[in-house]
Backbone as a printed PyTorch tensor [residue, N CA C, xyz], in Angstrom:
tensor([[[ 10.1940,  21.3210,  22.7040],
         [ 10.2070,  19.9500,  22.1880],
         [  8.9320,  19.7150,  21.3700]],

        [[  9.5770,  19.1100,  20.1170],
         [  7.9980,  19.0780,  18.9670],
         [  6.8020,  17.9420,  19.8860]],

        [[  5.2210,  17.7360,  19.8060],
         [  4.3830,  17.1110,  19.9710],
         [  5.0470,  16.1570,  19.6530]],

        [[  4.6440,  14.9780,  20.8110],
         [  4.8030,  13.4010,  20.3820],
         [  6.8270,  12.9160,  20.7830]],

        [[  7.2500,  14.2930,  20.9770],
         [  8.6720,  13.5260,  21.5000],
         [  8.9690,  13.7450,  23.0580]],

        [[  7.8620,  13.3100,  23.7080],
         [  8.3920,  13.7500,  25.1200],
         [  9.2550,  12.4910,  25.7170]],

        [[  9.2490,  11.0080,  25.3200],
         [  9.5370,  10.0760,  25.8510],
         [ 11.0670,  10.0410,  24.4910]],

        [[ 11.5880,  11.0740,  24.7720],
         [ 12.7010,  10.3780,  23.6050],
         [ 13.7890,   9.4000,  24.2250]],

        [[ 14.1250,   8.5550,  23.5570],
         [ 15.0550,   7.5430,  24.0370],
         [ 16.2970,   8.1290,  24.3410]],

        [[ 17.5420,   7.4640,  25.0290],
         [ 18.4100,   7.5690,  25.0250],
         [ 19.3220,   7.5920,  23.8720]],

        [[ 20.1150,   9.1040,  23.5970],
         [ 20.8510,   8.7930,  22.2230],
         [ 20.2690,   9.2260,  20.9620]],

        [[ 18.9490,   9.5760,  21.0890],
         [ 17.9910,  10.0760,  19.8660],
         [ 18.0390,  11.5910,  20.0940]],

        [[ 18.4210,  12.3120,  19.0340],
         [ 18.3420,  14.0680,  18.9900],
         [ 17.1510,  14.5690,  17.6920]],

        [[ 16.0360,  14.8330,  17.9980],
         [ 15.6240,  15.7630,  17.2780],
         [ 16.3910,  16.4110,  16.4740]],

        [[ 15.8810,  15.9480,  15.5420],
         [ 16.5020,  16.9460,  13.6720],
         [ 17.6100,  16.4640,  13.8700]],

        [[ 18.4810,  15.7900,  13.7760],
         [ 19.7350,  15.3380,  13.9510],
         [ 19.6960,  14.5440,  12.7290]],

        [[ 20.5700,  14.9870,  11.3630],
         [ 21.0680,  14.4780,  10.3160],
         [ 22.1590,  13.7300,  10.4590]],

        [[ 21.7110,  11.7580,  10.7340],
         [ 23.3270,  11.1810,  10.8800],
         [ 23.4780,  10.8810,   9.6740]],

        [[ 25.1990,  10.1740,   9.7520],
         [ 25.6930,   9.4610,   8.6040],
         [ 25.1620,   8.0640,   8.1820]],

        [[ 25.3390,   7.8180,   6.9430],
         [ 24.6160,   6.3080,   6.5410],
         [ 25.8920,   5.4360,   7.8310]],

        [[ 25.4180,   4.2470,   8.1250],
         [ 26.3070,   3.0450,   8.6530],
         [ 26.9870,   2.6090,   7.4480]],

        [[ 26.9780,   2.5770,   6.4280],
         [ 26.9370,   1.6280,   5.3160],
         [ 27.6300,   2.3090,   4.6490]],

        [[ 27.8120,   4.1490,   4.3450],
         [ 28.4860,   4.9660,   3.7130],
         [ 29.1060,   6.2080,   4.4510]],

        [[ 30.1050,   5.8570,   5.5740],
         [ 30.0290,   7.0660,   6.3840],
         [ 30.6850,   8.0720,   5.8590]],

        [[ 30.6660,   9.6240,   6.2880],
         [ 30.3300,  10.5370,   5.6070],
         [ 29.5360,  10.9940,   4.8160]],

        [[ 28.5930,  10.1590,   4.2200],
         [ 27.3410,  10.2400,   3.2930],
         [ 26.1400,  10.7780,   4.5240]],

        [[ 25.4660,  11.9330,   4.4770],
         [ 24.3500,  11.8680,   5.1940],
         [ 23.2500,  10.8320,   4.6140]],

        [[ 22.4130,  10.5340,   6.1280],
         [ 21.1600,   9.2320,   6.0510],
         [ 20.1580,  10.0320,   5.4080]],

        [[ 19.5010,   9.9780,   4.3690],
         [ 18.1160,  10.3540,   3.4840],
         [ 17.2850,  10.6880,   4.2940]],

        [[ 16.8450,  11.8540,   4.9630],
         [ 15.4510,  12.1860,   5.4970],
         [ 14.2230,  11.2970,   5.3780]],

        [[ 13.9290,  10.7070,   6.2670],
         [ 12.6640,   9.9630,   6.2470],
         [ 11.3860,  10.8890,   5.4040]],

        [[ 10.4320,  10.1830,   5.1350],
         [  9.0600,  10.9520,   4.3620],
         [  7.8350,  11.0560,   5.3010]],

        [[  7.4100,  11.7280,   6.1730],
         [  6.2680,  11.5730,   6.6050],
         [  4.9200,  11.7330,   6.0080]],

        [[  3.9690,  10.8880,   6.2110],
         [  2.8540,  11.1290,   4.8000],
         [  1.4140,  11.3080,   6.0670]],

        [[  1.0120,  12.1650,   5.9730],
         [ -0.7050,  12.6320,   6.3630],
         [ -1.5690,  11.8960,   5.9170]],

        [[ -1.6100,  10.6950,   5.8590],
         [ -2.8360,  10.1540,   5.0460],
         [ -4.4720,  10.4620,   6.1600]],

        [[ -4.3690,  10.6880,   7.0400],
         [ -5.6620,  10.8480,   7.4070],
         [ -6.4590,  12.1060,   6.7860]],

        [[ -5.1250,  12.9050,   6.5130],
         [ -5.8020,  14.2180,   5.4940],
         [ -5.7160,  14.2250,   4.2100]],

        [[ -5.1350,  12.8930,   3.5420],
         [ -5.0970,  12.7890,   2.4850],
         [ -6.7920,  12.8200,   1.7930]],

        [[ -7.0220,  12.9430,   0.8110],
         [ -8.2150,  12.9550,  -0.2280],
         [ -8.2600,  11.4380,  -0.5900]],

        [[ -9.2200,  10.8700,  -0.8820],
         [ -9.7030,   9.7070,  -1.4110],
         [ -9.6410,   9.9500,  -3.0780]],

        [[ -8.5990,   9.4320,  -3.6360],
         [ -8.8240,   9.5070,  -5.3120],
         [ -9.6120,   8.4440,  -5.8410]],

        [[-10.2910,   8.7350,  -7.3290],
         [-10.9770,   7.7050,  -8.3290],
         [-10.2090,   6.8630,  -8.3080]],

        [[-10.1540,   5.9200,  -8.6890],
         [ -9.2930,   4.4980,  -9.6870],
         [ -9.9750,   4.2760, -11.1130]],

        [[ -9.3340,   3.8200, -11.5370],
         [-10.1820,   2.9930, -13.2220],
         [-11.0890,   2.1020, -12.6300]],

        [[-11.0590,   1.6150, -11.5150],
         [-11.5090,   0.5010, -11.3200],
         [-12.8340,   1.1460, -10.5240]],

        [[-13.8920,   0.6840, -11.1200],
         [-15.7000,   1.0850,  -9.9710],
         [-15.4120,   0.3450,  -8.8790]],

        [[-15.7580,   1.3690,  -8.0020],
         [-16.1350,   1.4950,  -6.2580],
         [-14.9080,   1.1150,  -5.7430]],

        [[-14.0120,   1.9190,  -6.5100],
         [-12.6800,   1.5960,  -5.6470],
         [-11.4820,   2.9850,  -5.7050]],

        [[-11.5070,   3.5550,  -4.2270],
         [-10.7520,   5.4450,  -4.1950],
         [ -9.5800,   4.1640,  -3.3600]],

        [[ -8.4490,   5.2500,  -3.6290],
         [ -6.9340,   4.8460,  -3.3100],
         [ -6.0160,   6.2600,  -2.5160]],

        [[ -5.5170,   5.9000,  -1.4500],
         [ -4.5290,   6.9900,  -1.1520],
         [ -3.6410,   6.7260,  -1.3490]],

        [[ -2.8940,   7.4750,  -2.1310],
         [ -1.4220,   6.9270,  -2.5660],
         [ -0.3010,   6.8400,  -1.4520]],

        [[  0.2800,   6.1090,  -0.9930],
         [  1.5940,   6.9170,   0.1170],
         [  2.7780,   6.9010,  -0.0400]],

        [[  2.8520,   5.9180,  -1.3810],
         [  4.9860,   6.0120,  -1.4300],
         [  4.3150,   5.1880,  -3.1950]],

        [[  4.7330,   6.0190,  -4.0130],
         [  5.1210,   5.4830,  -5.5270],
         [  6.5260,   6.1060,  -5.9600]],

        [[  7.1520,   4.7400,  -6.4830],
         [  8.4240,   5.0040,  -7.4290],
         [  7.9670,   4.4750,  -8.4630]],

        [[  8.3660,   5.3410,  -9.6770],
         [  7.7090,   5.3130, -10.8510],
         [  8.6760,   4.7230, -11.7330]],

        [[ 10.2160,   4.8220, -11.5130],
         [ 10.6410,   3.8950, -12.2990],
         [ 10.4550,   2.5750, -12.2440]],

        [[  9.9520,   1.8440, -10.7480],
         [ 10.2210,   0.6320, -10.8880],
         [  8.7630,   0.2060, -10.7720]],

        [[  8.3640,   0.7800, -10.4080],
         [  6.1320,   0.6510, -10.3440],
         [  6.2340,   0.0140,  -8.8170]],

        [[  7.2390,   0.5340,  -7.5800],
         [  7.0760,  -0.5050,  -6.6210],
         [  6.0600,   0.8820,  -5.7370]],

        [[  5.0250,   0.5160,  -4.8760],
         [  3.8720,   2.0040,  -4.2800],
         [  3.1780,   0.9960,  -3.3630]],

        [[  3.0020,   1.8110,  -2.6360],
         [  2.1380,   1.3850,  -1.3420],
         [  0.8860,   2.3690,  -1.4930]],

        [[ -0.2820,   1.7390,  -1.3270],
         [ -1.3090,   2.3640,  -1.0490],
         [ -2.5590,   2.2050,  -0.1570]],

        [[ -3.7480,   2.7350,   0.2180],
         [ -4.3040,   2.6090,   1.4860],
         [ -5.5140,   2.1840,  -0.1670]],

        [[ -6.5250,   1.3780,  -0.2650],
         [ -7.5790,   1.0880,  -0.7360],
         [ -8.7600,   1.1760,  -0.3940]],

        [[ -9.8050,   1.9890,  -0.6280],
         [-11.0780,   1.6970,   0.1090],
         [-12.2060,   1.4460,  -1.2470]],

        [[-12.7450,  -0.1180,  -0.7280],
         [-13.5410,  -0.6540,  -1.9990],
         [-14.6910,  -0.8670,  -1.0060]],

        [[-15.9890,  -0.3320,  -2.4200],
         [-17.4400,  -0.7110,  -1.8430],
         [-17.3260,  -1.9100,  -1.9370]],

        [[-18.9100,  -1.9470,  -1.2460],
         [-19.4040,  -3.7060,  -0.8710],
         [-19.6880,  -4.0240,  -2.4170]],

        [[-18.6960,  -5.1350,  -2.5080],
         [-19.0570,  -5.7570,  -3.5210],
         [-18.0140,  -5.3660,  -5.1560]],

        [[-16.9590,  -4.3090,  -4.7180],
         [-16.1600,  -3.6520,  -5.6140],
         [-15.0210,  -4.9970,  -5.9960]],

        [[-14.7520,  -4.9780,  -7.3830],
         [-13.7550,  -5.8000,  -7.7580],
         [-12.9330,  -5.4810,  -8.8950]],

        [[-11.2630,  -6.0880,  -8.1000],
         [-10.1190,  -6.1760,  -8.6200],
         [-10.3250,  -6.8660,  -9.7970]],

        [[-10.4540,  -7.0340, -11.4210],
         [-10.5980,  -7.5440, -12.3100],
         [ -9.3750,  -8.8480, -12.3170]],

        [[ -9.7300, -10.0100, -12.9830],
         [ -8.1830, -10.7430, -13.2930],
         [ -7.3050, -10.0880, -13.5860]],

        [[ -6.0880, -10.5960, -12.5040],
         [ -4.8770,  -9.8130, -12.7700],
         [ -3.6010, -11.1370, -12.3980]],

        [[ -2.3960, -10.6190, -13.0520],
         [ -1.3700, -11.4680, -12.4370],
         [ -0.2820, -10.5460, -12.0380]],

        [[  0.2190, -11.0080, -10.5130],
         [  0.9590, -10.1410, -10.0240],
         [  2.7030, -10.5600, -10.2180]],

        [[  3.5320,  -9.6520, -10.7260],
         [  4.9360,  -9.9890, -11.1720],
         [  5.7330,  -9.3580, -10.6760]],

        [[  5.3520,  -9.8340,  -9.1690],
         [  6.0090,  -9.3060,  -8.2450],
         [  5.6620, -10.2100,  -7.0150]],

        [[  5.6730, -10.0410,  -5.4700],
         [  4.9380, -10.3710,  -4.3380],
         [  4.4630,  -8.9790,  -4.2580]],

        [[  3.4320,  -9.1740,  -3.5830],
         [  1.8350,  -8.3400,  -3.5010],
         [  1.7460,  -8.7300,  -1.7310]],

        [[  1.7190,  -8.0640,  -0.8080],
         [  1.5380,  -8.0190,   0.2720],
         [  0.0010,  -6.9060,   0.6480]],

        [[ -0.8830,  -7.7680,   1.5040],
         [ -2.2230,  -6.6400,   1.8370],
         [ -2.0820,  -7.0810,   3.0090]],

        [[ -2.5960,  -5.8970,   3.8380],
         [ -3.1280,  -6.2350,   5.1680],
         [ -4.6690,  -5.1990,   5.4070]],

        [[ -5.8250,  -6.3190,   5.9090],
         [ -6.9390,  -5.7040,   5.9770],
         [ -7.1150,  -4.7350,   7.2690]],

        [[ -7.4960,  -3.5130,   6.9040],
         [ -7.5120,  -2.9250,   8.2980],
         [ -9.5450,  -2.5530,   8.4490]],

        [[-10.1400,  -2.5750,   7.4580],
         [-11.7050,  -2.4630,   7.6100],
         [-12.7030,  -3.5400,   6.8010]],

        [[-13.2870,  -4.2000,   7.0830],
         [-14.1730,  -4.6940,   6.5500],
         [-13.4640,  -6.8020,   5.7260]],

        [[-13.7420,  -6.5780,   4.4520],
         [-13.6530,  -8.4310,   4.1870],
         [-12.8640,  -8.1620,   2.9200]],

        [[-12.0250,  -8.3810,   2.3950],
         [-11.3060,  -8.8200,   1.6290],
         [-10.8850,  -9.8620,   0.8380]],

        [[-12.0120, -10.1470,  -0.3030],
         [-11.7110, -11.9540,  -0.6930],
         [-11.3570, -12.1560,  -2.0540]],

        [[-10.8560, -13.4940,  -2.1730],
         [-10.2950, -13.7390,  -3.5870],
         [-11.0420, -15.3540,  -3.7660]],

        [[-10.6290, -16.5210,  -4.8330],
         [-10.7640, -17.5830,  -5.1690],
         [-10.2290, -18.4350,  -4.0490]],

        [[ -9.4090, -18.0070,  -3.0710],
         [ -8.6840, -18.9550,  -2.0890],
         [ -9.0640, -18.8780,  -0.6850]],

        [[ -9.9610, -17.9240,  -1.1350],
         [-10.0000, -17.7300,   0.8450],
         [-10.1780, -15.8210,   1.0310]],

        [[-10.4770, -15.4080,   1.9240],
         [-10.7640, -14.3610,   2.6080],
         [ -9.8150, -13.2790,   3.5840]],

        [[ -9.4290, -12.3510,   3.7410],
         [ -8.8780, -11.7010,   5.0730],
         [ -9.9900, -10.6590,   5.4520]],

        [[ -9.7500, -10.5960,   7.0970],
         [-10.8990,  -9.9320,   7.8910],
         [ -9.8770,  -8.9550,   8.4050]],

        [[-10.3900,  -7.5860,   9.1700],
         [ -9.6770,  -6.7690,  10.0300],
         [ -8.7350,  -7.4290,  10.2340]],

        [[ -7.5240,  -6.9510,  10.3530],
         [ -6.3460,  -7.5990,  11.5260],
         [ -5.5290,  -8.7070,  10.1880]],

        [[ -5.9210,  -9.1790,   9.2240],
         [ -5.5780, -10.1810,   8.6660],
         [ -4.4460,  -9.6610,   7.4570]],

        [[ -3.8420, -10.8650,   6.9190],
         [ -2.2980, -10.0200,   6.0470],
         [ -2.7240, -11.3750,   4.9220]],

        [[ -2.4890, -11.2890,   3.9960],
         [ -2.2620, -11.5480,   2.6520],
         [ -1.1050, -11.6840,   1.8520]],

        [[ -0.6060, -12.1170,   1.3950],
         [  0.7280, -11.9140,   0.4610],
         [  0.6880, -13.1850,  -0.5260]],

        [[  0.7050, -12.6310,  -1.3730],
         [  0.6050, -13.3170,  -2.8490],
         [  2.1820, -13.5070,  -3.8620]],

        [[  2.4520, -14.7170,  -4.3150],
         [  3.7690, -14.5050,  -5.0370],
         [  3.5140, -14.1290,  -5.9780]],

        [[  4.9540, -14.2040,  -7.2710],
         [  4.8820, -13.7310,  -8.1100],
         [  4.5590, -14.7600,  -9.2400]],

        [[  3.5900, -14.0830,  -9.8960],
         [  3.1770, -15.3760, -10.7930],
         [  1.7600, -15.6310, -10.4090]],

        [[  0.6660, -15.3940,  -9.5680],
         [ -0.1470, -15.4090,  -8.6990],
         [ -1.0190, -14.6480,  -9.8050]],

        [[ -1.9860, -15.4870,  -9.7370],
         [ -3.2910, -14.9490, -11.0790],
         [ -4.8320, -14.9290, -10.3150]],

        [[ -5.6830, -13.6740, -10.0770],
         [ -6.9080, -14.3740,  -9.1750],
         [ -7.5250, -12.8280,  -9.6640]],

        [[ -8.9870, -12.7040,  -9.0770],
         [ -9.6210, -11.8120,  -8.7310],
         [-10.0790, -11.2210,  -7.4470]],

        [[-10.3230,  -9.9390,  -6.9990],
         [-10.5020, -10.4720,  -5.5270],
         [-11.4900,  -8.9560,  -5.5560]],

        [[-12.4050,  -9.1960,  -4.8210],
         [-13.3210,  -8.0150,  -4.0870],
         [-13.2300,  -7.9170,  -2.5220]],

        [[-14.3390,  -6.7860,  -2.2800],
         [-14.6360,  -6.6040,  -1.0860],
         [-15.9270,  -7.2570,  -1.1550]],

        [[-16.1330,  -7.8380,   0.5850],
         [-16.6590,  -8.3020,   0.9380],
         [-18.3220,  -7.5510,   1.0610]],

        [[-19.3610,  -7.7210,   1.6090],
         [-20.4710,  -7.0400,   1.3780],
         [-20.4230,  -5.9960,   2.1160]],

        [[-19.6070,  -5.8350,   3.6390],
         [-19.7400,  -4.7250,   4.1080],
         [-18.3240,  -3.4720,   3.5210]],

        [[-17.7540,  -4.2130,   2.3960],
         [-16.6530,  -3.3320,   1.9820],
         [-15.4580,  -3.8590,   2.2920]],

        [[-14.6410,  -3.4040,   1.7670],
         [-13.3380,  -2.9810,   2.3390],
         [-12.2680,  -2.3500,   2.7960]],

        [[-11.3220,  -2.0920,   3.7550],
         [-10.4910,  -0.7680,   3.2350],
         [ -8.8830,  -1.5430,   3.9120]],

        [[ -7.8370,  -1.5400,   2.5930],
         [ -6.6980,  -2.6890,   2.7030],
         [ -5.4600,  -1.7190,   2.6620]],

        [[ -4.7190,  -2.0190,   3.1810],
         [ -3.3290,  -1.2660,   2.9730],
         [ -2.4980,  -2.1790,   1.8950]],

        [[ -2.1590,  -2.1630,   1.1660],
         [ -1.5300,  -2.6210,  -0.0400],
         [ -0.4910,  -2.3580,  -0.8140]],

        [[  1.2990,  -3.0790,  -0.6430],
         [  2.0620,  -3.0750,  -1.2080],
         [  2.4320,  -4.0190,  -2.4360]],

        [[  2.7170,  -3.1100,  -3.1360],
         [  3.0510,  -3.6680,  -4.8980],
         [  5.1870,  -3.0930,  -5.1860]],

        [[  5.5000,  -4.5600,  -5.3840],
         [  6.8180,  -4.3760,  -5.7170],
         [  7.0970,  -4.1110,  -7.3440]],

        [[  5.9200,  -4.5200,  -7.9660],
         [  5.9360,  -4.0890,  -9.3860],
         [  4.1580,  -4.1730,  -9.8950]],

        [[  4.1930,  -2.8390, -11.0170],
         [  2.2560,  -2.9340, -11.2690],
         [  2.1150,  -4.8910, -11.4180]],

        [[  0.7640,  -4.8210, -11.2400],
         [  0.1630,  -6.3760, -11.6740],
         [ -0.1370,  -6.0960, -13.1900]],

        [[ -0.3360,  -7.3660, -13.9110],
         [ -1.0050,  -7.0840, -15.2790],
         [ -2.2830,  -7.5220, -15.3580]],

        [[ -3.4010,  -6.9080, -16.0120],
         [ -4.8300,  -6.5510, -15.9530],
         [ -4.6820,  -7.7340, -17.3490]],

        [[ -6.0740,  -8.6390, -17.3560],
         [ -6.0530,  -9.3570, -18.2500],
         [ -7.1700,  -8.5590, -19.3950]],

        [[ -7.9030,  -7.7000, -18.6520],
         [ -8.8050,  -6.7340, -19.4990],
         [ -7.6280,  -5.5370, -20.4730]],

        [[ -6.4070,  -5.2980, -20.0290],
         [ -5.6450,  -4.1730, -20.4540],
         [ -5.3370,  -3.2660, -19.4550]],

        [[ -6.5030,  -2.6280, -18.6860],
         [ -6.5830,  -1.8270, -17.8620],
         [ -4.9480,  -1.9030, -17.2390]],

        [[ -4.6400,  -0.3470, -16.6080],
         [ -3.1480,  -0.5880, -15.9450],
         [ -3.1990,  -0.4170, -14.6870]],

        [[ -2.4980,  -0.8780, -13.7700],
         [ -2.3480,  -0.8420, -12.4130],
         [ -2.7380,   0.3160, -11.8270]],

        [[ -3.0760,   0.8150, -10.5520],
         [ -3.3390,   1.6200,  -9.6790],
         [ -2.3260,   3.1270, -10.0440]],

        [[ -1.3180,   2.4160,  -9.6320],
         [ -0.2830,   3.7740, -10.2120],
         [  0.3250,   3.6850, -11.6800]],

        [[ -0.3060,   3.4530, -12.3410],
         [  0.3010,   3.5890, -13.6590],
         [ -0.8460,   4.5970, -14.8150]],

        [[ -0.5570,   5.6130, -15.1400],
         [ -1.2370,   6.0950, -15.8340],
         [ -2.4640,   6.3460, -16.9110]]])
């Protein structure tokens, strides 16, 4: 039995390829497991700010990523044309409206125009984008080339 499945539930089989509910006979899409603790810290365009990537679709610009910004690193004006969901997992996270600390969640609509840094001791945010934001400098989103 692989590490980590000793408590398997009732009804759950290891490696077991089911059918969609929704399309039966269609097999269900293999889940993605992602290593980010061994992932590498990449550059950004943006100073004092490395990104781990963990899920980008490139046709639609929708990506989740892990953020780690120095004290004092900032998101330039941007407007997001999409909802923008963060949740802080290290340090301060602030914009024009207010702040998130450890433990704290964020979500911004679409249409939503601000700047936002890390706080003095830094930050490090988990961050979903349903479509890139637009940079009022030009600059392009995190995952966009």
């Amino acid at each position: 039995m692989p590490d980590g499945l000793a408590a398997i539930p009732k009804g759950a089989q290891p490696g077991l390829v089911r059918d969609r509910l929704t399309a039966p006979g269609t097999p269900s899409p293999r889940s993605v497991f992602v290593d980010a603790p061994n992932m590498p810290w990449e550059e950004t365009k943006f100073e004092g700010i490395r990104m781990k990537m963990l899920f980008n679709e490139p046709a639609t610009g929708m990506c989740t990523m892990l953020l780690r910004m120095q004290p004092g690193a900032v998101v330039p004006l941007h407007e997001h044309t999409a909802i923008e969901q963060t949740y802080v997992l290290e340090g301060r996270f602030v914009d024009e409206e207010g702040e998130c600390l450890p433990g704290q969640f964020v979500w911004r609509p679409e249409g939503n125009t601000h700047v936002a840094w890390a706080g003095p001791e830094g930050a490090t945010v988990l961050g979903i984008f349903l479509r890139p934001n637009i940079f009022d400098d030009g600059r392009k989103h995190f995952n966009e080339g």
